[in-house]
C-alpha positions as CSV (number, residue, x, y, z in Angstrom):
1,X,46.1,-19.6,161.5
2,X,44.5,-16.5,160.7
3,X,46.0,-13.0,159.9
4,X,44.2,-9.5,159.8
5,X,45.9,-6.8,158.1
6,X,44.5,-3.2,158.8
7,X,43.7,-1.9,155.6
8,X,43.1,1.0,152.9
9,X,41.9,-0.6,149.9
10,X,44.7,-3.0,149.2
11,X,47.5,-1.6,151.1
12,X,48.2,-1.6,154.7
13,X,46.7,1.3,156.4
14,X,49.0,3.4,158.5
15,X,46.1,4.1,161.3
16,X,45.0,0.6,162.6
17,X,41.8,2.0,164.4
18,X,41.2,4.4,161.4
19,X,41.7,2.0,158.4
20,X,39.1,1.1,155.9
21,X,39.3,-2.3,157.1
22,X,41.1,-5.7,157.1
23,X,42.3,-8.5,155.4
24,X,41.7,-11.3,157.6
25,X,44.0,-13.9,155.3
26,X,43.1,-17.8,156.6
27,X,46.7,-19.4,156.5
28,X,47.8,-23.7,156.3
29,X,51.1,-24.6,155.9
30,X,52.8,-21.1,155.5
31,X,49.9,-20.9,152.5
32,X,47.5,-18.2,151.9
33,X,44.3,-20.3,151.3
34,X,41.3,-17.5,151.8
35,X,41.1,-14.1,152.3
36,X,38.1,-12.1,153.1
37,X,37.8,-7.9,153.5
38,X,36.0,-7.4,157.1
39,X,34.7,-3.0,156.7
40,X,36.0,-1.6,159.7
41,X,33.2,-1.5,162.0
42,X,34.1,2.0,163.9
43,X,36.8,3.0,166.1
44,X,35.9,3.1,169.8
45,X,38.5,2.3,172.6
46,X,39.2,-1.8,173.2
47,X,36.6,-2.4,170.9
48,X,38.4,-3.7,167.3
49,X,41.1,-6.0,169.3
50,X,37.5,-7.7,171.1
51,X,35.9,-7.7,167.0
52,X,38.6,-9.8,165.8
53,X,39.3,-12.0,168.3
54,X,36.1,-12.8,168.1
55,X,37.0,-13.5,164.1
56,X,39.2,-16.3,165.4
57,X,42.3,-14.1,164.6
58,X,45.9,-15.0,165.7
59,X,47.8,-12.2,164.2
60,X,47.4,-8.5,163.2
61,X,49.2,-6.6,161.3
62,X,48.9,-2.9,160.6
63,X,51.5,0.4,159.9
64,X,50.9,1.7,163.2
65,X,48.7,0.6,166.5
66,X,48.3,3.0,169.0
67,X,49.4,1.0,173.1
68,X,46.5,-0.2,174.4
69,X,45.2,-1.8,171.3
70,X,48.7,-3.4,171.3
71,X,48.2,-4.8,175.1
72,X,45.0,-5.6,174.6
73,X,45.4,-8.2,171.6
74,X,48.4,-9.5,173.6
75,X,46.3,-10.0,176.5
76,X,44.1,-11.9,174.1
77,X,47.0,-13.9,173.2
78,X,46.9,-12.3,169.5
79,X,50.4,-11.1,167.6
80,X,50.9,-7.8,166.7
81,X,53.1,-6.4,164.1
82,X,53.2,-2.8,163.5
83,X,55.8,-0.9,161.0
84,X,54.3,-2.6,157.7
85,X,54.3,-1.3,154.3
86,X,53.0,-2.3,150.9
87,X,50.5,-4.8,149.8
88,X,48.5,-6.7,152.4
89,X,49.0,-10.0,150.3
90,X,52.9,-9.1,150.2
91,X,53.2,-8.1,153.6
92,X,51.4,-11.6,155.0
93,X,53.7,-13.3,152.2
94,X,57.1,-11.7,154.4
95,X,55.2,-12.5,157.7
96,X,55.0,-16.5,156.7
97,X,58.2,-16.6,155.5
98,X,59.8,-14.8,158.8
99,X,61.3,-12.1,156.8
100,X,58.5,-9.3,158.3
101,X,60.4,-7.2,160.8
102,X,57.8,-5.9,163.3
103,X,59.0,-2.4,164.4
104,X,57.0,-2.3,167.6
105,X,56.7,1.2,168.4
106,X,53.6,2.1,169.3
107,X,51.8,5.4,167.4
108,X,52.4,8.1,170.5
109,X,49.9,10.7,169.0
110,X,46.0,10.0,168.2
111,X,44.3,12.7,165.7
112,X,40.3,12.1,166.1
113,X,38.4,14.1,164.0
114,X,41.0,15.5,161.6
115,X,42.9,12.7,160.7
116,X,45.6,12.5,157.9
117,X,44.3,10.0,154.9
């Protein structure tokens, strides 16, 4: 299994299209095994849900995810999990031992340009 956590340095970024990057974690047996830090490419529509699928990912997880980048990874069969806090390492930790609560609620407002760091 492999788990991408949107990123600012090594805490989960509250803007999944606007974070520094991700944490793709390569998971066996509920066991962290690898992790690599994938620079966020750029933020245009449909195109980071496409960039790691194409990474072979299975899950994401980020503090907020705006709608269509939720449908699309679920059209692509990927997990979403939005509503995470903390340490990237920690948060993937809660996620394998089912103690994560995702709180699904998509970000409603999108600030291009001017966006809150």
């Amino acid at each position: 299994m492999r788990i991408a956590v949107a990123s600012e340095g090594k805490e989960v970024s509250m803007h999944f299209g606007h974070c520094e990057g991700f944490w793709v974690f390569d998971v066996e047996e509920k066991e962290i095994k690898n992790s690599t830090f994938l620079p966020n490419p750029g933020h245009r529509p449909g195109f980071l849900p496409e960039f790691l699928k194409d990474k072979g990912v299975d899950c994401v997880i980020s503090g907020g995810m705006g709608m269509s980048a939720i449908e699309l990874f679920n059209s692509y069969g990927i997990d979403v999990i939005t509503g995470a806090k903390g340490e990237a390492v920690e948060v993937v930790k809660k996620y394998l031992e089912g103690t994560l609560i995702s709180s699904n609620n998509p970000c409603q407002e999108h600030k291009h340009g001017n966006h809150h760091h």
